[in-house]
C-alpha positions as CSV (number, residue, x, y, z in Angstrom):
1,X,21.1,15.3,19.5
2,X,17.1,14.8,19.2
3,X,17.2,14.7,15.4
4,X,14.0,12.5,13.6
5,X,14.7,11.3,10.4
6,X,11.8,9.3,8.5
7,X,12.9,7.2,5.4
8,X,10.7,6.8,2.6
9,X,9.9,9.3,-0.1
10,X,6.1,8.1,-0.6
11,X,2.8,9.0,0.6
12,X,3.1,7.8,4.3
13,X,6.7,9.3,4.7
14,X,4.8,12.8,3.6
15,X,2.3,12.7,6.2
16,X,4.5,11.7,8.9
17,X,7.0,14.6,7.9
18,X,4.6,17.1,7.4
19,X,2.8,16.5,10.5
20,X,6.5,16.4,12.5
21,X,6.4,20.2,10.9
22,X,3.1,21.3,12.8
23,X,4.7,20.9,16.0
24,X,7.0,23.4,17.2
25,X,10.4,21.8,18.6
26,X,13.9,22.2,18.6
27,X,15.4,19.3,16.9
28,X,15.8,18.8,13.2
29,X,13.2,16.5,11.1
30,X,15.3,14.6,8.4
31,X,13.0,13.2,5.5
32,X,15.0,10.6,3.6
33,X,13.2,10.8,0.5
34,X,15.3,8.4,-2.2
35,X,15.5,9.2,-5.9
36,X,11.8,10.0,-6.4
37,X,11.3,12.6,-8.8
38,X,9.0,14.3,-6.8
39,X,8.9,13.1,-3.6
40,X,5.8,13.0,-1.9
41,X,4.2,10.8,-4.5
42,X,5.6,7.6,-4.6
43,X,4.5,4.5,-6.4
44,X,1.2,4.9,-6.2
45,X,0.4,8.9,-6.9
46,X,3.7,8.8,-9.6
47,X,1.0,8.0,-12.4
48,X,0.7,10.7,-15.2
49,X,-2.4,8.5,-16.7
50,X,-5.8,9.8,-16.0
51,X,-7.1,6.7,-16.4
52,X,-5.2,5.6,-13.0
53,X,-8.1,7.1,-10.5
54,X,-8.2,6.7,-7.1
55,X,-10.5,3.5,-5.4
56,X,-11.8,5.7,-3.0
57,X,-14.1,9.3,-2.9
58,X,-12.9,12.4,-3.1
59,X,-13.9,13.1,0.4
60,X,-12.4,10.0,1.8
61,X,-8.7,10.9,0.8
62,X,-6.7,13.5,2.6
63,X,-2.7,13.8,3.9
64,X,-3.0,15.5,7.4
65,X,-6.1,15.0,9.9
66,X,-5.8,19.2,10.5
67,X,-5.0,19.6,6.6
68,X,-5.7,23.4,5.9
69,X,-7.7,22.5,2.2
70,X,-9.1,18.8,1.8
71,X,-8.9,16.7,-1.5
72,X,-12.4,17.6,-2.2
73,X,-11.9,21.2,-2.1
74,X,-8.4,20.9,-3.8
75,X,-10.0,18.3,-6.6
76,X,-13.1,21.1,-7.3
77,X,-10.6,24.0,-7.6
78,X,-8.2,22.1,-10.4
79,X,-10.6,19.9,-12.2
80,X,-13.7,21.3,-13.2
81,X,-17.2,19.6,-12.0
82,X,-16.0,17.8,-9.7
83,X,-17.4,16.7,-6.7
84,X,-16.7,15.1,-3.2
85,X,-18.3,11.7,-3.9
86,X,-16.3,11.8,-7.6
87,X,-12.7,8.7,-7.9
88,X,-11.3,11.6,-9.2
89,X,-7.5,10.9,-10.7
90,X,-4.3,9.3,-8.9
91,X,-2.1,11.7,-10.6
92,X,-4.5,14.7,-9.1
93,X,-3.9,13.7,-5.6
94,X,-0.5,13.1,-6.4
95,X,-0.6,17.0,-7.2
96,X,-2.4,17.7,-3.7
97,X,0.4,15.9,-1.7
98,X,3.1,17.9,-3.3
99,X,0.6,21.4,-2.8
100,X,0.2,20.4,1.3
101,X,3.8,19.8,1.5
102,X,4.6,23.2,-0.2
103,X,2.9,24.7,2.6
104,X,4.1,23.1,5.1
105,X,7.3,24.0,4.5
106,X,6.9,27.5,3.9
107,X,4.7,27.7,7.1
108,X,7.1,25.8,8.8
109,X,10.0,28.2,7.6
110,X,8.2,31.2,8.7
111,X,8.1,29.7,12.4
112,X,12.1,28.8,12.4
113,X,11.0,24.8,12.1
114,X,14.4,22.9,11.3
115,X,14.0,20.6,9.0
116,X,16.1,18.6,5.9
117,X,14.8,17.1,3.1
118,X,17.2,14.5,1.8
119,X,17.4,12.9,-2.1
120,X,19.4,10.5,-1.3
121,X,18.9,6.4,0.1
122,X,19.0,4.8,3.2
123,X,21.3,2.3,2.9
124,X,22.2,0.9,6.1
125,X,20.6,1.9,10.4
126,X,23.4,1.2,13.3
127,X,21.8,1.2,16.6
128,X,24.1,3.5,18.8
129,X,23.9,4.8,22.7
130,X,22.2,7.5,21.5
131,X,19.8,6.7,18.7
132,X,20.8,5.5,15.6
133,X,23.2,6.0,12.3
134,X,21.4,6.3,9.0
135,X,24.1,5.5,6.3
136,X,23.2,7.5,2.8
137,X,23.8,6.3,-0.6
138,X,25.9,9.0,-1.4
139,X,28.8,8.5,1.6
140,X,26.9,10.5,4.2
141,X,25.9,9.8,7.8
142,X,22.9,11.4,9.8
143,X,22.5,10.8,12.7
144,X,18.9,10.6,14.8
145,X,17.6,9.4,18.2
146,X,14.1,8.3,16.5
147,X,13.9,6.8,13.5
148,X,10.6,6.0,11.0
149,X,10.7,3.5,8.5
150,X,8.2,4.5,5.9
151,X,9.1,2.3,3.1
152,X,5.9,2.1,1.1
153,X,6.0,-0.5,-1.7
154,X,9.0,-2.9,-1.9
155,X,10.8,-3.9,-5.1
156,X,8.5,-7.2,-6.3
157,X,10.2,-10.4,-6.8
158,X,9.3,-12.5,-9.5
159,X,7.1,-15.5,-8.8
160,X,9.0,-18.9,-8.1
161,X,7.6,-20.4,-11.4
162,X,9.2,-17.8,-13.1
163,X,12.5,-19.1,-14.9
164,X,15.9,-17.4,-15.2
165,X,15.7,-17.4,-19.5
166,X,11.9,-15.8,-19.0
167,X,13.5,-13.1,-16.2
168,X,16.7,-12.3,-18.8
169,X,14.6,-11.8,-22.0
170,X,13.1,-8.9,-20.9
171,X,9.7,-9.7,-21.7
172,X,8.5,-10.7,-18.1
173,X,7.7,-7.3,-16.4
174,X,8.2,-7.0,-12.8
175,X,6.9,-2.9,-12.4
176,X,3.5,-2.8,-14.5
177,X,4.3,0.6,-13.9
178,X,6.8,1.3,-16.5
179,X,4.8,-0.9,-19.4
180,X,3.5,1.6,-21.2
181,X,7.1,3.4,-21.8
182,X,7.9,0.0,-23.9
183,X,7.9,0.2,-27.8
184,X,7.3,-2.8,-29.4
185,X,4.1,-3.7,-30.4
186,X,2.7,-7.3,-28.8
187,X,0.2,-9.0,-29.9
188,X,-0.4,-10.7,-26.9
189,X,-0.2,-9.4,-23.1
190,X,-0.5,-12.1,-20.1
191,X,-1.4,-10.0,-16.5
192,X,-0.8,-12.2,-13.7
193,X,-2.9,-11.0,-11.1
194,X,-6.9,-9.8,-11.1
195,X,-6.5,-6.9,-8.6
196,X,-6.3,-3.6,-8.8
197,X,-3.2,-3.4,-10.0
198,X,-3.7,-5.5,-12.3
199,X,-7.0,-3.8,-13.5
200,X,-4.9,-0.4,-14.3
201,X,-2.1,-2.4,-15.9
202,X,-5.0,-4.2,-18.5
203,X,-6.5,-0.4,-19.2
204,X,-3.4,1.1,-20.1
205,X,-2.1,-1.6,-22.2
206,X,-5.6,-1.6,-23.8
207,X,-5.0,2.2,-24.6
208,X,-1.3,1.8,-25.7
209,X,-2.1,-0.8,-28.3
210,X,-5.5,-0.9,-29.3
211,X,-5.3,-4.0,-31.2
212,X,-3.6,-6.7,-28.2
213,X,-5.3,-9.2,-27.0
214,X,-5.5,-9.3,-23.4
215,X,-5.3,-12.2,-20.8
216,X,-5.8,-11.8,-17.0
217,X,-4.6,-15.0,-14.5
218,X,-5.2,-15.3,-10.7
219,X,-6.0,-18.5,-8.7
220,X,-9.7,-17.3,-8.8
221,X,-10.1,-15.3,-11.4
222,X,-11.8,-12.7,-9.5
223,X,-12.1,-9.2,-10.4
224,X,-12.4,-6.6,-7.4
225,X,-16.3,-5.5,-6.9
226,X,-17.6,-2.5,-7.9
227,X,-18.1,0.4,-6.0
228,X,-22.2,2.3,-6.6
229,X,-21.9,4.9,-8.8
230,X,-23.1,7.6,-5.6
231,X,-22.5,6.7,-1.8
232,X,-24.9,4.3,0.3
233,X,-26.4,4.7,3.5
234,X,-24.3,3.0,6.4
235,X,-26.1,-0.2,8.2
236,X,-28.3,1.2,10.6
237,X,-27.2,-1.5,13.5
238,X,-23.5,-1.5,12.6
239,X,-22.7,-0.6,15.4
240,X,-24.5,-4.1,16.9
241,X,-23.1,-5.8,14.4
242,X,-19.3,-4.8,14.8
243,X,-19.6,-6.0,18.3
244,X,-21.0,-9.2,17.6
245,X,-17.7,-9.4,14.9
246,X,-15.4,-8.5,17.9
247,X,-16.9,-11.5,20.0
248,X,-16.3,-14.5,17.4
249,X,-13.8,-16.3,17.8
250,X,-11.6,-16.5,14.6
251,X,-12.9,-15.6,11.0
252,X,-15.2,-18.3,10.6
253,X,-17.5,-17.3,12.9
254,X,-17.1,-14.1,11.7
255,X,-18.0,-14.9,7.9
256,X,-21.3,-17.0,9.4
257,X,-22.0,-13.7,11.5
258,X,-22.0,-11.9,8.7
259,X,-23.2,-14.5,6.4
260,X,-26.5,-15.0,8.8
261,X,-26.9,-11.0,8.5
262,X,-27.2,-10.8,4.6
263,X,-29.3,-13.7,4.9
264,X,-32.4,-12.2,7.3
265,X,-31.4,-8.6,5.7
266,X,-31.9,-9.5,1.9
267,X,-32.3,-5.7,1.2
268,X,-28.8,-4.4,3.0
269,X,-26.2,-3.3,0.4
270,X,-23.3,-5.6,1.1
271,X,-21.1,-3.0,0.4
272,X,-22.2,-0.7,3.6
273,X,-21.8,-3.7,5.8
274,X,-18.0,-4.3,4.6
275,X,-17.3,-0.4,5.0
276,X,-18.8,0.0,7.9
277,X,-16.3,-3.0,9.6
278,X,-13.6,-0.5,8.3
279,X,-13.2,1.3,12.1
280,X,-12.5,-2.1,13.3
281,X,-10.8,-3.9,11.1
282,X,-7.4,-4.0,13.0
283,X,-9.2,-5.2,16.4
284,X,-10.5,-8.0,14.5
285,X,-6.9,-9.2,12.9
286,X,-5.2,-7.9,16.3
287,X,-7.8,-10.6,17.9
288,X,-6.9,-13.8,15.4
289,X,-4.4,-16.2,16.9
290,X,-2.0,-16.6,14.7
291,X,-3.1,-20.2,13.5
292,X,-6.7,-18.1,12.5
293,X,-4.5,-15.4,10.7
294,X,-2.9,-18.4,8.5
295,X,-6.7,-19.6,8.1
296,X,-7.8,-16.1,6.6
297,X,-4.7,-15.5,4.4
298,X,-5.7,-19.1,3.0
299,X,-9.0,-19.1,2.8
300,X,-10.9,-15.7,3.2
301,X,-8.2,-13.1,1.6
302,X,-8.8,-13.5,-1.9
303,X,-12.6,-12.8,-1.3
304,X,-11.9,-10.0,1.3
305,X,-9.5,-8.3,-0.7
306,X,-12.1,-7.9,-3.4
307,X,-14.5,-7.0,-1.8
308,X,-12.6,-4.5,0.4
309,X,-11.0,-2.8,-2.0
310,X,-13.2,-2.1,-4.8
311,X,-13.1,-0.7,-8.3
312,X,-14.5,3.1,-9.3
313,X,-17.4,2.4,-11.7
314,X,-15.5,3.7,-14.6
315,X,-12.6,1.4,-14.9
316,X,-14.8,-1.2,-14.0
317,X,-16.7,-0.3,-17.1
318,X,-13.8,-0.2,-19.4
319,X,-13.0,-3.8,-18.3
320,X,-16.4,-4.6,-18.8
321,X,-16.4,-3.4,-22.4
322,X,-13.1,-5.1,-22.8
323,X,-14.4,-8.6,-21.9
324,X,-17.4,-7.8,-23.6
325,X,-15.7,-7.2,-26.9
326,X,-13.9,-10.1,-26.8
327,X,-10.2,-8.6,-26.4
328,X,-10.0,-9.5,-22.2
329,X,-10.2,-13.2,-20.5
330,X,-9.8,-13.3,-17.3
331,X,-9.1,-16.7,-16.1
332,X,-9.1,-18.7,-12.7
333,X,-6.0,-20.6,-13.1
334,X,-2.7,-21.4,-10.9
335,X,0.5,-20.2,-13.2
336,X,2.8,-23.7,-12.9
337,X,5.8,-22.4,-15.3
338,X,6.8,-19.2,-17.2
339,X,10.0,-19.8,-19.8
340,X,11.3,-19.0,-22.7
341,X,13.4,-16.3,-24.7
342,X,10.3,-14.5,-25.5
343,X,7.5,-14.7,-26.3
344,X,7.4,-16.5,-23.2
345,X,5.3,-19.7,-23.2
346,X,3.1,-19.6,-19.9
347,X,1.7,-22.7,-18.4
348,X,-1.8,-22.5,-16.4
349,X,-3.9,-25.1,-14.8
350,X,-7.8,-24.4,-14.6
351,X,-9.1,-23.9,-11.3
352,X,-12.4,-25.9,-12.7
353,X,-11.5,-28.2,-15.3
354,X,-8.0,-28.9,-13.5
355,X,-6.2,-29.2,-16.8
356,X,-2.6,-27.6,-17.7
357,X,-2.4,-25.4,-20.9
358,X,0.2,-23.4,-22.5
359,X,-0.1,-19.8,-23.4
360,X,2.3,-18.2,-25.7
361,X,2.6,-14.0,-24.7
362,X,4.8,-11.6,-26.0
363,X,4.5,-9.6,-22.4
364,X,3.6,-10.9,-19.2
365,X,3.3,-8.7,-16.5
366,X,3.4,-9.7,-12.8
367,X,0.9,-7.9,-11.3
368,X,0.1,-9.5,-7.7
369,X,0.0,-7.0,-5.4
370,X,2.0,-5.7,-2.9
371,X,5.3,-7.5,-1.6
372,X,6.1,-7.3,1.9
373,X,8.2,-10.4,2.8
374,X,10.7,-8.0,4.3
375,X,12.7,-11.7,4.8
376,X,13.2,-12.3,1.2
377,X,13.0,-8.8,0.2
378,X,16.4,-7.5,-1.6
379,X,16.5,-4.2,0.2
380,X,19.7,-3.7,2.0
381,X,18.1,-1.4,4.9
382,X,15.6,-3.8,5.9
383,X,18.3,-7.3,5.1
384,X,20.5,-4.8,7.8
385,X,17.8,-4.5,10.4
386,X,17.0,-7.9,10.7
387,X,20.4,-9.2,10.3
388,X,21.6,-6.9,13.4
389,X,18.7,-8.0,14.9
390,X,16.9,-4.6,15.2
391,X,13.6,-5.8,13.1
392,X,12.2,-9.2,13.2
393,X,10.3,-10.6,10.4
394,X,6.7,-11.0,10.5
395,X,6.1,-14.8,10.7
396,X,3.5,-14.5,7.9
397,X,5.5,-12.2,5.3
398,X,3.5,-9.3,6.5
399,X,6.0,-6.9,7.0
400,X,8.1,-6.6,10.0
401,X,7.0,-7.2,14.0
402,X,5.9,-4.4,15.8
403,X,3.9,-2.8,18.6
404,X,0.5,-1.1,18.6
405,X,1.9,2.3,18.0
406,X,4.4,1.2,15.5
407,X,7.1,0.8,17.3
408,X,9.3,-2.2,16.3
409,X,10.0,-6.1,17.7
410,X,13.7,-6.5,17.8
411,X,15.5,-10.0,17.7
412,X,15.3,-10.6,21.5
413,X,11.4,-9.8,21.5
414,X,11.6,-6.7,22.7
415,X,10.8,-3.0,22.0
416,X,14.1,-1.1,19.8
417,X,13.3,2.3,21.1
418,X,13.6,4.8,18.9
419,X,12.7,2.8,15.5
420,X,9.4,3.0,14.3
421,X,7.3,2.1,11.2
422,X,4.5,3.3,9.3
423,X,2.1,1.9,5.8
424,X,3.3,-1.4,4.2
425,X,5.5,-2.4,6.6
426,X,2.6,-3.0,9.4
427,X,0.8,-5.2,7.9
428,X,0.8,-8.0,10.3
429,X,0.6,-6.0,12.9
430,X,-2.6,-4.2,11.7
431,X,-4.1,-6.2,8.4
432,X,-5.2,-2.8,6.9
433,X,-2.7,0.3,7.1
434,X,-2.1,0.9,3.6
435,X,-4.8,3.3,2.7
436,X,-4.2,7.1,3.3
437,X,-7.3,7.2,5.8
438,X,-5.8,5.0,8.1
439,X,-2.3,6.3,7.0
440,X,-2.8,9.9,8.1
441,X,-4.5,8.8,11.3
442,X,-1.6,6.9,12.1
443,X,0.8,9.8,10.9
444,X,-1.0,11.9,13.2
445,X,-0.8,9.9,16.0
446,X,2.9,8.9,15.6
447,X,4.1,13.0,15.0
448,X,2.3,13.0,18.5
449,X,4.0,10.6,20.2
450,X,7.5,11.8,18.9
451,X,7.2,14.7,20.2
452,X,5.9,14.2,23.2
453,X,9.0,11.7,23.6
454,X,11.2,14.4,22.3
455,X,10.2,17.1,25.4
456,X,10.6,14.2,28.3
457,X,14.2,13.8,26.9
458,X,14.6,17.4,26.8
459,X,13.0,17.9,30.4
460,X,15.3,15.2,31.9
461,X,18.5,16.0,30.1
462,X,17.8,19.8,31.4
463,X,17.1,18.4,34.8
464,X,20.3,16.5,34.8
């Protein structure tokens, strides 16, 4: 028994599967894909909405590293005039996924690959001499000797402030994804959260009922930047200044570095400098200790997240118009207290004026990001790992503890063979793993390890 099974019907469980495919071995790959529709997608390619569009270039986004037809080429066969440097639409790559997995399967098929894919939920992982025991939703077993928890996005939980009466009216809306399939017709929406998210939450409302008024809350009140409307030139001395970034000590140091650079280099497009950090990104949160992670998360994130992950210039034009017209405020504000039977009165103090108001909303949508405080999570796979002490908790609700290559930190500190993690789940390990560049890097990388484990077990059980 050499089985791999990979659990998580998203983005990142699709590249690790497909790339499992490419390489020619014996055992059976198992994708665990849940209830998705149409797996491959997940939460953030699930979007029907053209308005949704991608936060990065057509010729940035991709599933395998040897894929046989990029997104550029796929995006300028099925949407006419586009281009490589176009945002071109979530719903289009979700479309590409789904095409690269249709070949890989056939192509692996043709070759006698073994493979399974699985609708069904993990439920439960029991560690056994041999590898591990994946308990299914629907009464099943499978067993596998290597396991990869690709989990994506986990369910949110509603903020603390949040009461019980606000949660059991039904107008507090935990999955922003879902808002536009509601009927009635508010007059006013809340959005708590400026991010992305939050920016494709305020479009589609603004489309579903032209007439709401529109109010968007964070603790700063600031909307991600911009990307230019075409591609910039890198930094010419990058390179130079990447290693200076590796030498500081901490993230202060780091944000005077930088800081000093924009400073004697009036004429530098921010933007290229941030982008161009991207290769070393993770060697810079893989060097904070872990009081200078706290430090960033406190201090830093809000700004970096902005400026990291950046708006296409057309939403950020519909925003525009919307704050313009009157019908958006965005407001820098700390949410103390959301209640009532709906509409749900929500009370904000002002980052400036440090005064508490009331809001009355007929919606409020929580829209704060991602969730990966696998502690508190209410997911009984991950509440089983760290309960049998196969998965440890990251200590700053980044995900879980894990190695380099994705391997994870059990309870005792050391490496659980066999169990492994991809995306979301990472992120205290490597800051940024959540994009599909890094993702299908990293899918790449991990399909290559497997199987390279997979023949040494086979070598030494045939030499035994």
């Amino acid at each position: 028994m050499a089985n791999i099974a990979i659990i998580g019907g998203g983005a990142a469980g699709a590249s690790v599967f497909g790339a499992l495919l490419a390489h020619d071995a014996p055992d059976t790959v198992h994708w665990v894909t849940g209830t998705h529709e149409r797996a491959g997608r997940g939460v953030a390619y699930g979007t029907a909405h053209d308005h949704h569009l991608l936060n990065v270039r057509a010729a940035g986004m991709g599933l395998y590293v040897d894929a046989d037809e990029d997104f550029a080429q796929y995006g300028s066969r099925h949407r006419a005039g586009a281009r490589p440097t176009d945002f071109l639409p979530r719903r289009l790559f979700g479309e590409y996924i789904e095409a690269q997995l249709d070949r890989r399967l056939h192509h692996a098929l043709q070759r006698g690959r073994r493979f399974a894919v699985t609708p069904c939920t993990a439920i439960r992982l029991r560690a056994t001499r041999e590898g591990y025991e994946i308990a299914l939703d629907n009464g099943e077993m499978l067993v596998a000797r290597q396991v990869v928890l690709a989990l994506g996005t986990l369910t949110p939980r509603p903020l603390r402030t949040v009461s019980e009466r606000a949660l059991a009216s039904g107008a507090y809306v935990l999955d922003p994804w879902r808002l536009a399939e509601r009927a009635i017709q508010p007059r006013r929406l809340i959005v708590i959260g400026t991010g992305l998210t939050a920016v494709d939450t305020l479009i589609t409302a603004s489309i579903r009922w032209p007439d709401i008024e529109l109010v968007a809350v964070s603790r700063h009140g600031l909307l991600p930047f911009v990307h230019p409307a075409r591609p910039i030139d890198a930094y010419p001395q990058q390179a130079e200044l990447n290693t200076k970034l590796i030498a500081c000590d901490g993230p202060a140091p780091m944000l005077a570095e930088i800081r000093r650079l924009f400073r004697t280099h009036q004429a530098v497009d921010w933007r290229s400098v941030i982008d161009g950090m991207r290769p070393i990104n993770a060697k810079l949160w893989g060097g904070f200790t872990p009081r200078q992670r706290r430090q960033f998360l406190r201090h830093v994130r809000w700004l970096w997240e902005s400026s990291r992950h950046r708006l296409a210039p057309e939403p950020a034009e519909i925003i525009q118009q919307l704050r313009d017209e009157g019908r958006l405020q965005v407001c820098a504000a700390r949410v103390l207290e959301v209640d009532g039977d709906g509409p749900l009165n929500v009370t904000v103090r002002s980052r400036i004026k440090q005064m508490a108001t009331t809001l009355q909303s007929d919606i409020v949508v929580q829209a704060t990001g991602l969730d990966t405080a696998v502690g508190f999570a209410q997911h009984p796979l991950l509440s089983g790992l760290l309960q049998d002490g196969l998965a440890t908790a990251d200590p700053l609700h980044l995900g879980v503890l894990a190695q380099a290559d994705g391997s994870l930190i059990n309870a005792a500190g050391g490496v659980q063979q066999g169990l492994h993690a991809i995306g979301s789940l990472l992120r205290g390990n490597l800051w940024e793993c959540t994009a599909m560049p890094e993702i299908r890097v990293a899918a790449h990388a991990l399909a290559a390890q497997l199987n390279a484990r997979h023949s040494l077990q086979s070598g030494l059980a045939t030499a035994s």
